[in-house]
ZADO-1210 file (C-alpha; in nm, 4 decimals, padded with zeros to 6 digits):
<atoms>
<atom x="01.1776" y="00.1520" z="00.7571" code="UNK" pos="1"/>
<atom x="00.9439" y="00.3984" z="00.5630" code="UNK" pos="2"/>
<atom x="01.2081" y="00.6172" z="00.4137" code="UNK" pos="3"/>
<atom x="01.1285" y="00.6967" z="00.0794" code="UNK" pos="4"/>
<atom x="00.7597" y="00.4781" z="00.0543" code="UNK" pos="5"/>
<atom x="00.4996" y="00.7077" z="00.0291" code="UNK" pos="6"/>
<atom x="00.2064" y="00.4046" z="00.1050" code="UNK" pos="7"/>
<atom x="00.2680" y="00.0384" z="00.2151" code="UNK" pos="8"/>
<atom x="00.0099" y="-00.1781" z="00.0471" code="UNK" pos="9"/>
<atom x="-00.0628" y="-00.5507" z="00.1170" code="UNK" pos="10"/>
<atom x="-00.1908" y="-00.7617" z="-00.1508" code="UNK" pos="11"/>
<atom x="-00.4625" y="-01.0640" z="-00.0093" code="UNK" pos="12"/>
<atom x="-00.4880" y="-01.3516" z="-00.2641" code="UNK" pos="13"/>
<atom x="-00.3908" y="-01.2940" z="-00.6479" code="UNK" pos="14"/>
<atom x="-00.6107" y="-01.4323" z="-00.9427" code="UNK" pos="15"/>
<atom x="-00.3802" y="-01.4873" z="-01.1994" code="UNK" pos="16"/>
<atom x="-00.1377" y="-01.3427" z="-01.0943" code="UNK" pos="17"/>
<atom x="-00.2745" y="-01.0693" z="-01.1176" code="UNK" pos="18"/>
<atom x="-00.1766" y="-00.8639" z="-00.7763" code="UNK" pos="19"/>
<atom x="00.1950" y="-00.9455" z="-00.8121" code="UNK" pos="20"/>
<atom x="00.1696" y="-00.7292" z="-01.1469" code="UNK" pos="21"/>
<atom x="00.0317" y="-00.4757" z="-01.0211" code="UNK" pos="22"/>
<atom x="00.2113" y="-00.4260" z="-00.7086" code="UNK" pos="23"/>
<atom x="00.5115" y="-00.4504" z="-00.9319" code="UNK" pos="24"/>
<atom x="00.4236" y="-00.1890" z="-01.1419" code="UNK" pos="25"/>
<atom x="00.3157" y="00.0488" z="-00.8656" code="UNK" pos="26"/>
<atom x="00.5670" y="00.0091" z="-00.6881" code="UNK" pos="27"/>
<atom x="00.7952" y="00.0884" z="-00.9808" code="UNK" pos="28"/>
<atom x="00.5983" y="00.4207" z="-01.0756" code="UNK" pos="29"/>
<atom x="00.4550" y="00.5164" z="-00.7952" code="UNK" pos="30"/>
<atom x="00.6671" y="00.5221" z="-00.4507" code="UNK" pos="31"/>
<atom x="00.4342" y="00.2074" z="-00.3029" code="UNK" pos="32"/>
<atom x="00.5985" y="-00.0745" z="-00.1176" code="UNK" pos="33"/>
<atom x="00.3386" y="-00.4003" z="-00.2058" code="UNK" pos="34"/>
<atom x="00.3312" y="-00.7369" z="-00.0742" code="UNK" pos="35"/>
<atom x="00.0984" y="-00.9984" z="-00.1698" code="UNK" pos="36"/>
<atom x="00.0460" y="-01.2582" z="00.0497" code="UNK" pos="37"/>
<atom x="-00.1155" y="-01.6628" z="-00.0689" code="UNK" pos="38"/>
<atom x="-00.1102" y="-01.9700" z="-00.0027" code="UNK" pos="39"/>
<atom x="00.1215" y="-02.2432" z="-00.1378" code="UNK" pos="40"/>
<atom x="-00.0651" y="-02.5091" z="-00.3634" code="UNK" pos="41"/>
<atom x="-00.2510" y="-02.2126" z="-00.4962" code="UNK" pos="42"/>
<atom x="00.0217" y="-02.0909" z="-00.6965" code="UNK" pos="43"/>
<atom x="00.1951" y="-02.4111" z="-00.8974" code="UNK" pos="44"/>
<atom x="00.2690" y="-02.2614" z="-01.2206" code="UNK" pos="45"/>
<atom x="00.4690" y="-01.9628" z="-01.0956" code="UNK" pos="46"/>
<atom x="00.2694" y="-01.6700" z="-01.1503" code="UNK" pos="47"/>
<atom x="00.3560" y="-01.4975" z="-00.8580" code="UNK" pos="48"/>
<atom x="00.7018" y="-01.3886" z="-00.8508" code="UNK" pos="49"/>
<atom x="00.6935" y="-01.0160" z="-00.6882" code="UNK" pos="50"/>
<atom x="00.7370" y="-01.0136" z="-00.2942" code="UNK" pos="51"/>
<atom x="00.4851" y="-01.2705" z="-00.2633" code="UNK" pos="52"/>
<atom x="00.4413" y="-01.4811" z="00.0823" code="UNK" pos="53"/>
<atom x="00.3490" y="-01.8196" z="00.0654" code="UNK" pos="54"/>
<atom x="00.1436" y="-01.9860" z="00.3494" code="UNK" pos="55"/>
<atom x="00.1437" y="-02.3323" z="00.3627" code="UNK" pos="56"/>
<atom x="-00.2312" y="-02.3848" z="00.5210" code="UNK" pos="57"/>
<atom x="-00.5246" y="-02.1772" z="00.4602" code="UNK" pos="58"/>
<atom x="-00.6513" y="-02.1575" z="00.8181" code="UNK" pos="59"/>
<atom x="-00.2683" y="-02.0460" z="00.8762" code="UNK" pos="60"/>
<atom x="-00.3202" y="-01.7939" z="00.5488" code="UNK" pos="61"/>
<atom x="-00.6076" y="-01.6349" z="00.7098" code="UNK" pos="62"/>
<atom x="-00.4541" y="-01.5861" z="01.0477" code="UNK" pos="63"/>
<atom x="-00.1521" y="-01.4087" z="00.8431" code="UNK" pos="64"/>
<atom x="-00.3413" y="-01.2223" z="00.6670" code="UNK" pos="65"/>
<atom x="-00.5255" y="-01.0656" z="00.9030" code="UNK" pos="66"/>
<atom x="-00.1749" y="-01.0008" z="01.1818" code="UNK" pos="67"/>
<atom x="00.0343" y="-00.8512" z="00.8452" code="UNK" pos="68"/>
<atom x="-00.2305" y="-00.5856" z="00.7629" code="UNK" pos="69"/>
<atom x="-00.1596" y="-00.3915" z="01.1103" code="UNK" pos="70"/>
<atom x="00.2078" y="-00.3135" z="00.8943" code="UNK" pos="71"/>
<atom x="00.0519" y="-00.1575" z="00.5887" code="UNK" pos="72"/>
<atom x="-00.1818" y="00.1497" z="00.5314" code="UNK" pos="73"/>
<atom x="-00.3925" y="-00.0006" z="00.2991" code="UNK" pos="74"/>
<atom x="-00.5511" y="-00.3711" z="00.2564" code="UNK" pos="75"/>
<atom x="-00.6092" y="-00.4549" z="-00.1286" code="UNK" pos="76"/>
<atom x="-00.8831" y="-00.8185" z="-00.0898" code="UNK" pos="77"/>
<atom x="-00.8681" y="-01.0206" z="-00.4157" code="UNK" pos="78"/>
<atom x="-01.1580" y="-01.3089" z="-00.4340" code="UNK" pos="79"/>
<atom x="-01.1810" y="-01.3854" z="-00.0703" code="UNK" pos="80"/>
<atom x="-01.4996" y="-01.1144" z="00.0973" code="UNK" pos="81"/>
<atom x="-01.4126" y="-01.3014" z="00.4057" code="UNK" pos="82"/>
<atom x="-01.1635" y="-01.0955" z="00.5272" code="UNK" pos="83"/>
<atom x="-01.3705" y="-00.7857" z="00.4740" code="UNK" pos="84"/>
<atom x="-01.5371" y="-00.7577" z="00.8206" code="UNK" pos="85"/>
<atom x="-01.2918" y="-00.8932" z="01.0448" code="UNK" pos="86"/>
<atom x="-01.0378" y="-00.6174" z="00.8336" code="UNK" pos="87"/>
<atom x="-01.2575" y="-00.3723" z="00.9193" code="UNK" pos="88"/>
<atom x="-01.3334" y="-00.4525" z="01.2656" code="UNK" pos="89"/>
<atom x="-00.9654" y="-00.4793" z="01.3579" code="UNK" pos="90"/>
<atom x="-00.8448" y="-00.1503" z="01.1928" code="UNK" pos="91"/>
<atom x="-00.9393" y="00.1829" z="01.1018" code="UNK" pos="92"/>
<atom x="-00.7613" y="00.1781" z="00.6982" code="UNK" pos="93"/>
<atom x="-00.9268" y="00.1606" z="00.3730" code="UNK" pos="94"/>
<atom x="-00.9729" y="-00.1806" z="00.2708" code="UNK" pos="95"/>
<atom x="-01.0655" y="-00.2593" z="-00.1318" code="UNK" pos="96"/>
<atom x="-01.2709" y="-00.5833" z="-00.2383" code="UNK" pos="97"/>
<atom x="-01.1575" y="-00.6705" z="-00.5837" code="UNK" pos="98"/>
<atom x="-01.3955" y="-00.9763" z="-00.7771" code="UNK" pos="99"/>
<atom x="-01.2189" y="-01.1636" z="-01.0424" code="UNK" pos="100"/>
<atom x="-01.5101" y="-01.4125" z="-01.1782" code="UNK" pos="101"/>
<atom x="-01.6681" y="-01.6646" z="-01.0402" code="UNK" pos="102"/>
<atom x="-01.6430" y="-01.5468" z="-00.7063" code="UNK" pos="103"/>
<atom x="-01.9451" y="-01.2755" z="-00.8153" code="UNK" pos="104"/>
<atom x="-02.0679" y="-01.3400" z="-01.1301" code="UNK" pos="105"/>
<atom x="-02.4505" y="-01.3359" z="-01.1210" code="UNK" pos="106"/>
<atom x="-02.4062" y="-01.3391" z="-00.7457" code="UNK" pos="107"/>
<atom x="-02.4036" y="-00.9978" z="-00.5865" code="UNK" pos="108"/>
<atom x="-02.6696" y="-01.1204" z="-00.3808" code="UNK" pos="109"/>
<atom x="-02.4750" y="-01.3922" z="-00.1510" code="UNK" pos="110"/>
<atom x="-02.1577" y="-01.1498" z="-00.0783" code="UNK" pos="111"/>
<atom x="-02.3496" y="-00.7614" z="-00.0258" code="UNK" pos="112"/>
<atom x="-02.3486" y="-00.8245" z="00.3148" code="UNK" pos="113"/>
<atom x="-02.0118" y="-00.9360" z="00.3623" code="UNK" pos="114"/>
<atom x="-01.9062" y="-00.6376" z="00.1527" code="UNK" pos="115"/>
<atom x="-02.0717" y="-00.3763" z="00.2473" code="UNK" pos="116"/>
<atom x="-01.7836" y="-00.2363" z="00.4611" code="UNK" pos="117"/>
<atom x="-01.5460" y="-00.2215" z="00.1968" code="UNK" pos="118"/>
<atom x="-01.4502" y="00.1131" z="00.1071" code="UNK" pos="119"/>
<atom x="-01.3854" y="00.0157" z="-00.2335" code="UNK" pos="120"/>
<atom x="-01.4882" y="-00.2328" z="-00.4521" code="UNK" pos="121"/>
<atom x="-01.3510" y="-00.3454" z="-00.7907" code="UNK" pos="122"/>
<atom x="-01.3717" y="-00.6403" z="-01.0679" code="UNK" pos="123"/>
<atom x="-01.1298" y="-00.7159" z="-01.3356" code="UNK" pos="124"/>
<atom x="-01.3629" y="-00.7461" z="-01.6436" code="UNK" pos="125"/>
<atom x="-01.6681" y="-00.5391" z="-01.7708" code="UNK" pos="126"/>
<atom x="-01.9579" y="-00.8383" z="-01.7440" code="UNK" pos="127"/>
<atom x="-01.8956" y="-00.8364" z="-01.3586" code="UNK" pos="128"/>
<atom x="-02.0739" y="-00.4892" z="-01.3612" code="UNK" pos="129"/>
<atom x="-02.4110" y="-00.6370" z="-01.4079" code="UNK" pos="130"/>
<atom x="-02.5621" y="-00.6606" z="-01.0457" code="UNK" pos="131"/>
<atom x="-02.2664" y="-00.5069" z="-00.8441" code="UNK" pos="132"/>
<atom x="-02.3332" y="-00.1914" z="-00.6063" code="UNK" pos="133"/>
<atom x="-02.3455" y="00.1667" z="-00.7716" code="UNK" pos="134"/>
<atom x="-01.9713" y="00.2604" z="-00.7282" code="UNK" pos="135"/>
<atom x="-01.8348" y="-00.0328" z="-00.8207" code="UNK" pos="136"/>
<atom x="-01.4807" y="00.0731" z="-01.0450" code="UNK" pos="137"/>
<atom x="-01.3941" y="-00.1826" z="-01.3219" code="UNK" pos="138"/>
<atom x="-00.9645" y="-00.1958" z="-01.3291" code="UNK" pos="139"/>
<atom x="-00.8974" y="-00.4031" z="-01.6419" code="UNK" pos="140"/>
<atom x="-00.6495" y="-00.6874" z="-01.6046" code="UNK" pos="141"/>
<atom x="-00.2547" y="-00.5757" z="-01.6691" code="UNK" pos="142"/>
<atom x="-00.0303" y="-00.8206" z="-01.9005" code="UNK" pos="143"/>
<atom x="00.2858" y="-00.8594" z="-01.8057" code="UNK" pos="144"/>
<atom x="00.4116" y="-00.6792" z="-02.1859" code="UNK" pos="145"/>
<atom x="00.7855" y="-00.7975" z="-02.0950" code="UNK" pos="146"/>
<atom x="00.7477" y="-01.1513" z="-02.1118" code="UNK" pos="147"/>
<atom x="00.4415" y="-01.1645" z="-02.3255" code="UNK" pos="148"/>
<atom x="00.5730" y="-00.9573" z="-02.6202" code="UNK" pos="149"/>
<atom x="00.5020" y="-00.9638" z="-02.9733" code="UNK" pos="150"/>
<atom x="00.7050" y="-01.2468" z="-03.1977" code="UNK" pos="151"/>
<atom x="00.8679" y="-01.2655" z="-03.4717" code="UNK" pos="152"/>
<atom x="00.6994" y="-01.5345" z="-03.6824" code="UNK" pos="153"/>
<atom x="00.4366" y="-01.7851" z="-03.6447" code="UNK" pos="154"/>
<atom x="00.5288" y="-02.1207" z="-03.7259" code="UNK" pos="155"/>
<atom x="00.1450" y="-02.3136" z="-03.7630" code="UNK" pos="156"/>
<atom x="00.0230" y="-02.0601" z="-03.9590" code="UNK" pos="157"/>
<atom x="-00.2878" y="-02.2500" z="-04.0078" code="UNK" pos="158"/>
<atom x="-00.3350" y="-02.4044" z="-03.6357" code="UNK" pos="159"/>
<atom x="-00.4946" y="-02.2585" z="-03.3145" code="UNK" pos="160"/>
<atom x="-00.4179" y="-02.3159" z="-02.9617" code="UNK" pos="161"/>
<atom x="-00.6325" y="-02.2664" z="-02.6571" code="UNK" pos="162"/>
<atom x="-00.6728" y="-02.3542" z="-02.3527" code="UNK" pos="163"/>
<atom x="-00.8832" y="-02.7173" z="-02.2300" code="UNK" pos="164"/>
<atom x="-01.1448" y="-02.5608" z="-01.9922" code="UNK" pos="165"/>
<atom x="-01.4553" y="-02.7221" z="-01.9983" code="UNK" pos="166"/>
<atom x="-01.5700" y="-02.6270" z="-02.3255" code="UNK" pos="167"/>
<atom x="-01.3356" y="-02.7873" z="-02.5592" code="UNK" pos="168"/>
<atom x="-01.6408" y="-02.8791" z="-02.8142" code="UNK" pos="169"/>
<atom x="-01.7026" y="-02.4799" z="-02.8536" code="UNK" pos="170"/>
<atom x="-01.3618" y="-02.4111" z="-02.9229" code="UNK" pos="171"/>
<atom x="-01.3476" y="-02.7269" z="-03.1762" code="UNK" pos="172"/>
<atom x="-01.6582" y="-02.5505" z="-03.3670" code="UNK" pos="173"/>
<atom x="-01.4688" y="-02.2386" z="-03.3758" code="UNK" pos="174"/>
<atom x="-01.1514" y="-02.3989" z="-03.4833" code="UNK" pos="175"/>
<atom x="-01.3916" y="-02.5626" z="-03.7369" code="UNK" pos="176"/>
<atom x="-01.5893" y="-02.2448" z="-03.8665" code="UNK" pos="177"/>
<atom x="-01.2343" y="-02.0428" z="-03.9565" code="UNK" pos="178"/>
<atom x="-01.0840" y="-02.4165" z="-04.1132" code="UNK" pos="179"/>
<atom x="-00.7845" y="-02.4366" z="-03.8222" code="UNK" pos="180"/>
<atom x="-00.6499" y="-02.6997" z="-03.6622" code="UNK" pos="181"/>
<atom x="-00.6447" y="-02.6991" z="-03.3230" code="UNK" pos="182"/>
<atom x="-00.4376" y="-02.7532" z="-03.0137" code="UNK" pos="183"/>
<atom x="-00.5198" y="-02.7755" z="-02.6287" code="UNK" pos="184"/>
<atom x="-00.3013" y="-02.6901" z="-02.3936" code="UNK" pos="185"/>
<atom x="-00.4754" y="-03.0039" z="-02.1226" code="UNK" pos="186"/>
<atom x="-00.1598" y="-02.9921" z="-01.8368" code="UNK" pos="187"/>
<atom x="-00.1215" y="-02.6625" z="-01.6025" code="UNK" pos="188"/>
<atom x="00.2111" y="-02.5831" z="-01.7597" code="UNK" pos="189"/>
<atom x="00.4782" y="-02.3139" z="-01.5646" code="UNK" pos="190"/>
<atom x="00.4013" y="-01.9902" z="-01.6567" code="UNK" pos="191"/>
<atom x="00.7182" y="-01.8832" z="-01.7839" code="UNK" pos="192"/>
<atom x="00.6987" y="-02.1621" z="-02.0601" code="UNK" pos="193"/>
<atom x="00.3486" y="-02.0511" z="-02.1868" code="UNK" pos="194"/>
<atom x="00.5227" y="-01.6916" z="-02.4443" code="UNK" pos="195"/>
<atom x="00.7644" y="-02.0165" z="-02.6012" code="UNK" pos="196"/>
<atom x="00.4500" y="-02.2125" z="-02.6730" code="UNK" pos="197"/>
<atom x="00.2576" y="-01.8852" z="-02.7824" code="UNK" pos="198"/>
<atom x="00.4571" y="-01.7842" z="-03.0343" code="UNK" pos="199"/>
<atom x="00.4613" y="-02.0473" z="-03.2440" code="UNK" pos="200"/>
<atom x="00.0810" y="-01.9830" z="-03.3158" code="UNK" pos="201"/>
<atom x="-00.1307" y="-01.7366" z="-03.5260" code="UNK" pos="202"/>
<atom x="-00.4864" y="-01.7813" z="-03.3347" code="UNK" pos="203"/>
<atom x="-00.5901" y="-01.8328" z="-02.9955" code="UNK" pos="204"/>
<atom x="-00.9397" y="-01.9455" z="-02.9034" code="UNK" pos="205"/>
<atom x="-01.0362" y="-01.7910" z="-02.5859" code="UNK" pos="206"/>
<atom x="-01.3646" y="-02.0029" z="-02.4859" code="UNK" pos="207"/>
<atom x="-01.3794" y="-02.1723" z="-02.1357" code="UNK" pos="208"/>
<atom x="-01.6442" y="-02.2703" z="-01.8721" code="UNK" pos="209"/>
<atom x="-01.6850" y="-02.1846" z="-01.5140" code="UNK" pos="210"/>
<atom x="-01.7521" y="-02.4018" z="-01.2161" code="UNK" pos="211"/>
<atom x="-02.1240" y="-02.2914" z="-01.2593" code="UNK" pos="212"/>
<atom x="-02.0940" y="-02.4464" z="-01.6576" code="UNK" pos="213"/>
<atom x="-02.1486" y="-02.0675" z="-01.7612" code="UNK" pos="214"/>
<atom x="-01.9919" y="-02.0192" z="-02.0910" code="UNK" pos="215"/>
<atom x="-01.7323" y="-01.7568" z="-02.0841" code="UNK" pos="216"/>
<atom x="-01.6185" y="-01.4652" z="-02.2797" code="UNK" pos="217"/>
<atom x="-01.7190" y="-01.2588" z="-02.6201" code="UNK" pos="218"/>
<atom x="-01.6743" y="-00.9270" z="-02.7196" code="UNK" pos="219"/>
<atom x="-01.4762" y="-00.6746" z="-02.5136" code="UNK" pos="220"/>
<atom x="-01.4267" y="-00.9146" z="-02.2080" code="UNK" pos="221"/>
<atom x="-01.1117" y="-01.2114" z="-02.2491" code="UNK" pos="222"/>
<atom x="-00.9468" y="-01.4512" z="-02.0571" code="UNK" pos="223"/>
<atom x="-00.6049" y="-01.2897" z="-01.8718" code="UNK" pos="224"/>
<atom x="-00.4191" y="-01.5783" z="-02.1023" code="UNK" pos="225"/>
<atom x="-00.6526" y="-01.4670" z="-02.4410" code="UNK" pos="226"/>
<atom x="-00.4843" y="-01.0734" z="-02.3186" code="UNK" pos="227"/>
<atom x="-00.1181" y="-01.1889" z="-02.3121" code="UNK" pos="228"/>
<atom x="-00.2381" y="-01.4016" z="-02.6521" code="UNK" pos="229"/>
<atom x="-00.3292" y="-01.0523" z="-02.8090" code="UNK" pos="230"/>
<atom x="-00.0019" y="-00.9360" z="-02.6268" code="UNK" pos="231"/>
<atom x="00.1731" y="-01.1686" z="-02.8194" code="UNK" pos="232"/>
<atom x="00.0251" y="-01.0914" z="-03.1330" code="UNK" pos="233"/>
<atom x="-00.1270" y="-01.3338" z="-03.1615" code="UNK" pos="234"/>
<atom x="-00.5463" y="-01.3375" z="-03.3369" code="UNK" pos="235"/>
<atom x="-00.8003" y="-01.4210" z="-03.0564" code="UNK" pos="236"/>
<atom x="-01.1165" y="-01.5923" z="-03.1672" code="UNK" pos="237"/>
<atom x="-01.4283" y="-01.5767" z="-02.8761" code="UNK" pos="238"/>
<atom x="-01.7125" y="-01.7775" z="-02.8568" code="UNK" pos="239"/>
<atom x="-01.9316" y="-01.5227" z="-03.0589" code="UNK" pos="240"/>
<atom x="-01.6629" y="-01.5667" z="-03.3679" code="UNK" pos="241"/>
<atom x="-01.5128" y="-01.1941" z="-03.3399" code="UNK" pos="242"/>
<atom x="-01.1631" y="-01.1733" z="-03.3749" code="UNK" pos="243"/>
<atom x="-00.9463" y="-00.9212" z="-03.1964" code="UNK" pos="244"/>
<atom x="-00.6339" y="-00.7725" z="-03.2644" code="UNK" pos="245"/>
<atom x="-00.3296" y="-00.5909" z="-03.0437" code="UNK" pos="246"/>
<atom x="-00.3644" y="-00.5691" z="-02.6917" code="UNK" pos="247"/>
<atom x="-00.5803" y="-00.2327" z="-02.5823" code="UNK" pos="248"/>
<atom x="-00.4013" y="00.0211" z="-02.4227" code="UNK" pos="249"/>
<atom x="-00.6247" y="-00.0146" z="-02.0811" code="UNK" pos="250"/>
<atom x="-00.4445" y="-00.3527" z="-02.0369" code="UNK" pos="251"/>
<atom x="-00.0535" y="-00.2452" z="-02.0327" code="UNK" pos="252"/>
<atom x="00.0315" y="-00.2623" z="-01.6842" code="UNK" pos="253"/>
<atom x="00.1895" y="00.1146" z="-01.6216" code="UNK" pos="254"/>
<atom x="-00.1995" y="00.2393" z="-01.6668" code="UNK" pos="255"/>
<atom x="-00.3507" y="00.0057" z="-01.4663" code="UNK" pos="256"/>
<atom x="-00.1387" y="00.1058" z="-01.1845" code="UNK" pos="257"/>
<atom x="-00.1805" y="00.4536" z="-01.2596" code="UNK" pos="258"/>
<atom x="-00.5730" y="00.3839" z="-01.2982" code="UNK" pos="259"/>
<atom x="-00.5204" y="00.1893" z="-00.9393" code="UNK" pos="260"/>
<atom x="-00.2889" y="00.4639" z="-00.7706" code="UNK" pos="261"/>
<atom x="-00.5563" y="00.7329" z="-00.8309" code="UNK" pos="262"/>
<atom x="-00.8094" y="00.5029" z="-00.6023" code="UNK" pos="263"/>
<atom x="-00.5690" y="00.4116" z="-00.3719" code="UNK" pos="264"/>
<atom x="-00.4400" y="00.8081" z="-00.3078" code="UNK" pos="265"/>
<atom x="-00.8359" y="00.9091" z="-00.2782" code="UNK" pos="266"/>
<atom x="-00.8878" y="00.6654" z="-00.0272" code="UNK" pos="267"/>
<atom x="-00.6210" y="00.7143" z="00.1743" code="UNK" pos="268"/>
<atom x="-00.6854" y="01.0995" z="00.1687" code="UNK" pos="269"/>
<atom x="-01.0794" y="01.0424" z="00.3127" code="UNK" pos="270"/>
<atom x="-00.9342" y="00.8325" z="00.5514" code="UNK" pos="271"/>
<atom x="-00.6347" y="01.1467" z="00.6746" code="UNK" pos="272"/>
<atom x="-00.9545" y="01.3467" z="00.6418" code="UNK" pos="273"/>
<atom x="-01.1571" y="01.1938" z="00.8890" code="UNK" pos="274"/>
<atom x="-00.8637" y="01.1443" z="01.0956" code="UNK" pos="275"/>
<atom x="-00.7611" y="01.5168" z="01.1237" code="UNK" pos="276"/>
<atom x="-01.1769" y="01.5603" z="01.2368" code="UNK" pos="277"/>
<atom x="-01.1492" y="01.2821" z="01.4655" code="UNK" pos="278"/>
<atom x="-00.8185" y="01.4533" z="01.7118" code="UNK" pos="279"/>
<atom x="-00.9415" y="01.8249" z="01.5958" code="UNK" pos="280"/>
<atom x="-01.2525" y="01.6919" z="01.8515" code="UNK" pos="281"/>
</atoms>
């Protein structure tokens, strides 16, 4: 039943995790019921543990995907433009296209087309911007503050850890330039162990490459893991040597789902808009 839900909202995909946090959050402030809805061998560390369905095929995934959206009022696309048209085609609710990376980066060009239905489209960090259509909305990426919260006490005061990511001679030289030691996490470890192997550091190095060997993040923009480092307390080094401190308020996950709701509740008032036209005629 709907008793009580003021929108039903189905997450496709999650980078990072990232949808499951969000619904969780909007659905905790905000009257929403979310599901999120991936594939099996896509999630192996655990990062999605909020109302998540998990397909074990992609051709299977798709075919899911598409069937559950008749249930929900709005259709929230993470990575996969895809589903875009064939959403579209099929029903008559707002569906947002969220970017996370490399599925865009420097390469507005190959998905405007399949996009260009989307009522909405987002992407999780700043640098995405460049290229993307005019009113394109950047929604930072949430941390999940309750298991990544700040420790007590560092125990290798004088060590760094980061993450082995195709670039693990940058993040040596950076290791190098502040006179730290340094430690790669190499094995895709559960999620839920990474805050016990967090905390016993000082520094992160957030340096990685992409499939496209594009050398990632510096200034403002970080890694989701170099956010719950900074969650954590911990420093976080980037490849341009600046170090940040605290995690920024635009990152706690109660404002990104406010940030979010306000989309979502504009959207779904055009769409009651053009719906009270449509039977007034």
């Amino acid at each position: 039943g709907r008793e009580g839900i003021l929108m039903k909202i189905l997450h496709i995909w999650s980078c990072a995790g990232v949808s499951c946090l969000i619904a969780k959050y909007m659905d905790s402030r905000h009257d929403t019921q979310s599901d999120v809805i991936i594939t099996e061998k896509w999630d192996k560390i655990g990062l999605n543990d909020y109302r998540t369905t998990k397909i074990k095929s992609k051709p299977i995934f798709g075919l899911k995907g598409l069937t559950m959206a008749r249930g929900y009022d709005l259709i929230h696309v993470h990575y996969h433009s895809i589903f875009i048209p064939f959403l579209k085609t099929l029903y008559d609710k707002p569906v947002i296209m969220h970017f996370h990376g490399s599925d865009v980066r420097e390469n507005w060009e190959a998905r405007l087309k399949r996009i260009k239905k989307a009522d909405k489209i987002l992407v999780s960090t700043p640098d995405l911007l460049t290229g993307a259509p005019l009113e394109t909305s950047w929604i930072p990426n949430p941390v999940d503050t309750v298991k990544f919260e700040p420790m007590k006490c560092a125990t290798y005061v004088d060590r760094a850890l980061t993450t082995s990511y195709g670039a693990d001679e940058e993040a040596q030289a950076i290791a190098d330039n502040y006179g730290l030691r340094l430690d790669f996490i190499r094995d895709r470890i559960q999620h839920k162990r990474v805050p016990l192997l967090m905390s016993k550091y000082k520094f992160y190095i957030d340096v990685k490459r992409d499939f496209r060997d594009r050398l990632l993040y510096e200034g403002s923009t970080l890694s989701k893991t170099g956010l719950e480092a900074l969650a954590m307390g911990l420093k976080v080094v980037s490849k341009d040597l600046s170090i940040r401190e605290g995690l920024p308020e635009i990152h706690q996950p109660e404002n990104v789902a406010d940030s979010l709701f306000t989309i979502y509740e504009k959207l779904m008032e055009n769409t009651n808009e053009i719906d009270s036209r449509f039977n007034a005629n």
